[in-house]
Structure formats: C-alpha cells, structure tokens
DOSEKE-443319 format. One line per 2 residues: their letters; for each residue y, x, z negated of C-alpha. Coordinates in steps of 0.05 Angstrom, whole numbers, m for minus. Layout:
! residues N
A	Y/X/Z | ...
***
This chain:
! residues 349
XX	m254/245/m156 | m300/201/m100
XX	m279/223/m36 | m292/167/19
XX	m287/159/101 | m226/125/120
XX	m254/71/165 | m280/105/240
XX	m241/171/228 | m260/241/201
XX	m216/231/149 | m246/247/79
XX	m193/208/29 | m198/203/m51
XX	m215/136/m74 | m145/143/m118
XX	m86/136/m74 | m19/159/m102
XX	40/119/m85 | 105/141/m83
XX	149/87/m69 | 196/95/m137
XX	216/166/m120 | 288/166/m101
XX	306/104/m145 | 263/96/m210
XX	235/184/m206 | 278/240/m189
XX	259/292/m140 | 224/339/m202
XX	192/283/m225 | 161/263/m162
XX	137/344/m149 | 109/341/m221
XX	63/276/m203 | 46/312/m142
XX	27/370/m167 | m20/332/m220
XX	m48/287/m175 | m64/344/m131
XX	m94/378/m195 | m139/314/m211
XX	m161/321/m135 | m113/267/m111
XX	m107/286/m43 | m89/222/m10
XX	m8/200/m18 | 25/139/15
XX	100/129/38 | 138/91/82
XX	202/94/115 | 232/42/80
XX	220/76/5 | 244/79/m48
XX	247/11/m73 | 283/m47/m73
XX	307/m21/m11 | 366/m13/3
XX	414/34/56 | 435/92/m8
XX	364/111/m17 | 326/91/44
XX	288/146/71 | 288/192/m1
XX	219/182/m22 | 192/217/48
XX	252/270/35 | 217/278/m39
XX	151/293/m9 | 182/346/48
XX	214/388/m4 | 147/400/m42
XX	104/407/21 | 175/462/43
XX	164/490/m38 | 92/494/m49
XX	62/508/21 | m1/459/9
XX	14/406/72 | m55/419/93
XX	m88/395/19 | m59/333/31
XX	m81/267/64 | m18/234/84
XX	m2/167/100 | 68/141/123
XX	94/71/157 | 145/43/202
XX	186/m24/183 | 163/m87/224
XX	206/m149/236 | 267/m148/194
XX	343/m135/179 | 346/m76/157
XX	387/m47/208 | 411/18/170
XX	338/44/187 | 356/55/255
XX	419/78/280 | 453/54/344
XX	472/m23/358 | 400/m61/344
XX	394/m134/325 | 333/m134/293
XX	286/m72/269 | 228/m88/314
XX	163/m35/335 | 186/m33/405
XX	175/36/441 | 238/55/427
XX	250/41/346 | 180/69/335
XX	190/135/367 | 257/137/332
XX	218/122/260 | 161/174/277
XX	227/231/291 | 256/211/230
XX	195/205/181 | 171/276/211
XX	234/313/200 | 247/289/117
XX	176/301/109 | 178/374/136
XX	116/374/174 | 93/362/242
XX	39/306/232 | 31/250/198
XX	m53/232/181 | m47/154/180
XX	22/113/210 | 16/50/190
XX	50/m19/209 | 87/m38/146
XX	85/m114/158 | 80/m146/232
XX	124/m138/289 | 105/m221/298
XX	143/m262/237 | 83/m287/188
XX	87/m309/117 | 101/m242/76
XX	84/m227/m10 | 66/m291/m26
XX	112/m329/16 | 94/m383/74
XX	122/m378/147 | 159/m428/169
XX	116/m463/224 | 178/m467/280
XX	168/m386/278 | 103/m393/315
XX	153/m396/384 | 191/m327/368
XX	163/m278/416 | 136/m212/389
XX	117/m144/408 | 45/m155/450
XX	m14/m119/411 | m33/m74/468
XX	38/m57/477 | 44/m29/403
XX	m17/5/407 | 8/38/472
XX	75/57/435 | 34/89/375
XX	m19/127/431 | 38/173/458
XX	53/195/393 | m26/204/378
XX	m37/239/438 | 26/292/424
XX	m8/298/358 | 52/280/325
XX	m5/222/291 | m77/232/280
XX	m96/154/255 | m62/82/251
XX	m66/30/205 | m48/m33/191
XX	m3/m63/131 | 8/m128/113
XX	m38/m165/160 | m69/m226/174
XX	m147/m226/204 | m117/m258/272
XX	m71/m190/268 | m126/m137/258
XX	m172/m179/304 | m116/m178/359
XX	m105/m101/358 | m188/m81/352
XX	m198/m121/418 | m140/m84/452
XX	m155/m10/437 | m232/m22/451
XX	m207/m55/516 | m160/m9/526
XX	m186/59/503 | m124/56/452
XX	m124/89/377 | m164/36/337
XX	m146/12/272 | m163/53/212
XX	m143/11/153 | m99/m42/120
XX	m53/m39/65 | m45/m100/37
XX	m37/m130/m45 | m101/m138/m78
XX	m113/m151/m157 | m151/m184/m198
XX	m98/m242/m197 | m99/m241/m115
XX	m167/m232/m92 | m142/m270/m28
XX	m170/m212/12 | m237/m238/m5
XX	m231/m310/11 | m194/m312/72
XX	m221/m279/127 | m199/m201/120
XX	m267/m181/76 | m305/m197/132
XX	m270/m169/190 | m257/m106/148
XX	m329/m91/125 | m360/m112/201
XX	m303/m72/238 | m302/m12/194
XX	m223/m19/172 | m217/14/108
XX	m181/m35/46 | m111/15/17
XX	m104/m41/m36 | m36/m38/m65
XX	2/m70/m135 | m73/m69/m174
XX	m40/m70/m232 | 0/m138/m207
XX	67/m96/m207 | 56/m79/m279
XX	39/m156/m303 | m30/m128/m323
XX	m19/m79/m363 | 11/m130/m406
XX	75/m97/m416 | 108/m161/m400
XX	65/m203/m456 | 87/m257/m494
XX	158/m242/m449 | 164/m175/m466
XX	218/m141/m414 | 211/m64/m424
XX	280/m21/m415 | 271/14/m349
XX	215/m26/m327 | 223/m54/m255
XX	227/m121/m275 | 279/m95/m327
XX	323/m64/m271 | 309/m105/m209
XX	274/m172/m227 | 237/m172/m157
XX	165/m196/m196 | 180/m268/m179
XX	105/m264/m138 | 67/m258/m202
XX	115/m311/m241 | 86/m381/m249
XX	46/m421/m309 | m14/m406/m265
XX	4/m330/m260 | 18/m327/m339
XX	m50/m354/m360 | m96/m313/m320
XX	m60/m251/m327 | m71/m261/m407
XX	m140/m286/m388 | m142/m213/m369
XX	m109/m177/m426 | m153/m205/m467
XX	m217/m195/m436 | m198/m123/m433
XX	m189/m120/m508 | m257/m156/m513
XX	m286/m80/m487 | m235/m43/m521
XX	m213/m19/m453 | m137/m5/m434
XX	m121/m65/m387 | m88/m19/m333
XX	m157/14/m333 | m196/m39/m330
XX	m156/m75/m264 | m154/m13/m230
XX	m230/6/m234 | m248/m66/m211
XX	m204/m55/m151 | m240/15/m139
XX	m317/m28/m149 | m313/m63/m93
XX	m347/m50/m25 | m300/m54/13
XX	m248/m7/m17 | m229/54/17
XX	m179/70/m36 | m130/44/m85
XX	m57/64/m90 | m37/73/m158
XX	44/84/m171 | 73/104/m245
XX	153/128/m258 | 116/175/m331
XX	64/218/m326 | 30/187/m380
XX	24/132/m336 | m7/169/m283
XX	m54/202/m332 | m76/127/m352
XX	m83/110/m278 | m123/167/m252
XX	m170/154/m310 | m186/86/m298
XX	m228/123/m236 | m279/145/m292
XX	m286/84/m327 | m363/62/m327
XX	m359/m12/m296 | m413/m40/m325
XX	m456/m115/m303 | m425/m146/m359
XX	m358/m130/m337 | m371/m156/m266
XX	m400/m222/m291 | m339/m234/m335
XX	m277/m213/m291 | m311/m264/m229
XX	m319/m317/m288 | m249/m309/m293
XX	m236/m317/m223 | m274/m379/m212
XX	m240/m415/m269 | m166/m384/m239
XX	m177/m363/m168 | m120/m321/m134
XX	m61/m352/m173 | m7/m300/m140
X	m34/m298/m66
***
C-alpha cells in the first residue's frame, strides 16, 4: 500500500483510508474489529471517524462508531500502528451531542473542548492524529444542497477564533493535526491566512465527496488552493454511496443495502445522475474491470489525492475495495472516464 504525506505534517498516511461510519448501525462491534484487523493486515493504517457516527445519525447510536474503535485499540494494544482521524459536528441541531442547555451545536471554545473530552475517552487513547471540522461552524450549502442567500447575515464562529479553540488542545497534545471537512475554497482560504498570521495549527486536509459523478472539487476552486497550499484531498463516497457499483441498476434495491434501510441517496438520484452513473457501469465492463474498482482507483490517480476513504458493511466488500489500490490505470482509461465527464460533468455536485 502507497504511503503518502498528509499535506505540511510528518504524517505518513496510506493512500486507502478506511471509514468507519456504519459501525454501530449497519456493523456490529466484531465486525468492525474484523475490518480493522484486515485493513491493518493489508497495511491500512489510516481510519476516519467522527463524533457524529454511525449513520443516519441519530441520539441511540451517536458516538458508537468511536466506542467501536476504543475497544479494539483497549483489545489489541496497536493505537500506535494507526493513523487516526476524528471530527467535531459544525452548525446544526443535533443537540444530544452535547449535553447541558445549548441552542445550536456550534465549534465555540466550549462545545469543542467538550467534543475533544468525549471523542478521547470512547476512543481509549490520549490523542487524536487529525481533528477535523465536520462541516462549517458558518451555515453554507451542504451534500448537494444550496444555502439560502438570507443566511449570509447569521454570524459565525471567526476563523482565527476556531483555530485558537483547536491550538489549546494541540498544544496539550491532546491533537497533533487539523483538517477541514466539508469546505468551500473561501473556508480553507480564510483559516490558512489566520494560522500563518497568527502562528496557529495550519490546515492539513479536507474531507469532502469526490467521484467520478462529482468532480466539483476540480472545477470550482478547491483543486487549486489544495495543490498550491499543500492541503491534502480525504475524498469521501467514491463509490457515489454505492450507485457505482451498480448494485442499484436498472432499480435494483438490495436487502440491507443503505438505500434499502434508510433511503438517504436522494444526492445521487436524478435523470442526470442515472445516465452517467450507467455511462460508468458500462465503461467498466468495456475493461472487464469490477466498477467499484475502477471508481475507486480513478479517485486514488489523481494528484491531488492524499487518500481515499473507502467504507464496506462485508468483508468481501472490503476485499474488493482495498484491491482497487492495485488496479493498473492505464492512458486509455484516463482518456475515456474524462470523455465521460465532458459529455456529463458533475451531475450530483
């Protein structure tokens, strides 16, 4: 497995990320130490969670993906194989993530000190590699969605202030890195000017959705910054939330699949959606190559990756997905999947 820097840091992280985010809802606790353990084994050894997991979220089962991770770090002893990365909810209302009398869950001093406590004590260890912003403290457009403009005049948490929040916990070495999640290129802008103004913790990386059916990353600004300001790409949902591995073809709905149980896909449901994701499906059987395969690897190709989070609730899904790492992506490959994209550009931004 490629091992890469993550951004300015002396982090070493594999180029396959494994998410966690079903543990605690879709995976049980054994299931979730058995993916660890293979990831591990397939030299894996950079894992993403967040508060919030596992998904949907919801109060019963916020927090038990973290909890998932703590008992195998507690069972196996191996906290210091691992490259672990963690975040802390932005502006929303989900108020059972903090306790006491709050309106809104905001990254004030106070709620992110509370979510570092927390987040350190299910995970059973005493540091936490890369804390990331889930989504913005300031209200944006979020998963596909648009902001409503009137939301530009709802104060937020300053950028310098956040930064100052996240530096006491840095300097207690309670956090080694930051990230970002979720962002906009004003956003990442905003917080490199304050920490190199400031002498605060700079910006590692962003998390945000990148597939061959959103390759908005590209065309809107964040390539760019990224690849000039050394912020490392964590691309999550390459595989569209499962709409390119074509298990939902022709309408197919899979028992136990996430669309099955939740129907929270709506992002990668239009006509638009529909005919480049088959574009896709069949390209891939053009090479004979597995579709999940061939969307992760293109994910991993690009320059600007740091890594790509890959999730699965089988292990024959993660075998599939750590695979795709030693696919050969060939100039062929490359000239047809941006064909593809210039005939269907980003259809699930």
């Amino acid at each position: 497995m490629e091992m890469r820097k993550l951004g300015r840091t002396d982090l070493s992280v594999s180029a396959c990320c494994l998410g966690t985010m079903t543990w605690g809802e879709q995976n049980t606790e054994s299931e979730g130490h058995a993916q660890m353990d293979y990831a591990l084994e397939r030299g894996v050894n950079f894992w993403d969670t967040a508060e919030m997991y596992a998904v949907p979220p919801r109060p019963e089962t916020q927090g038990s993906t973290e909890r998932i991770i703590g008992t195998w770090f507690a069972k196996t002893g191996r906290r210091k194989d691992v490259i672990l990365a963690t975040k802390v909810a932005g502006l929303s209302k989900m108020l059972w993530t903090r306790d006491g009398d709050v309106d809104w869950v905001r990254q004030t001093k106070a709620q992110i000190d509370e979510a570092v406590g927390k987040s350190l004590k299910r995970l059973q260890t005493n540091y936490i590699d890369l804390y990331q912003l889930h989504w913005p403290d300031r209200p944006i457009g979020l998963f596909g969605g648009r902001m409503d403009p009137a939301a530009y005049n709802q104060p937020y948490e300053k950028f310098e202030d956040i930064l100052a929040h996240l530096d006491t916990h840095v300097k207690a070495g309670r956090i080694r890195h930051i990230g970002v999640s979720n962002e906009t290129p004003f956003g990442v802008m905003r917080f490199i000017a304050e920490s190199e103004a400031r002498g605060l913790p700079r910006m590692a990386s962003i998390q945000n959705a990148y597939n061959l059916v959103n390759r908005t990353f590209e065309d809107g600004g964040l390539e760019e910054v990224c690849v000039r300001e050394d912020v490392g790409l964590l691309s999550y949902s390459p595989l569209g939330q499962g709409y390119l591995t074509g298990k939902y073809r022709s309408g197919a709905l899979p028992e136990g699949s996430r669309k099955a149980l939740f129907n929270r896909l709506q992002r990668y449901e239009n006509a638009p959606a529909a005919r480049a994701i088959e574009s896709y499906l069949v390209l891939a059987e053009k090479y004979g190559i597995d579709p999940s395969q061939l969307a992760i690897r293109f994910c991993d190709t690009r320059n600007f990756m740091a890594s790509t989070i890959i999730g699965a609730t089988t292990m024959d899904q993660l075998k599939i997905c750590i695979d795709a790492f030693d696919l050969e992506w060939t100039e062929e490959l490359e000239k047809d999947v941006n064909a593809l994209h210039l005939e269907q550009p980003s259809p699930c931004p």
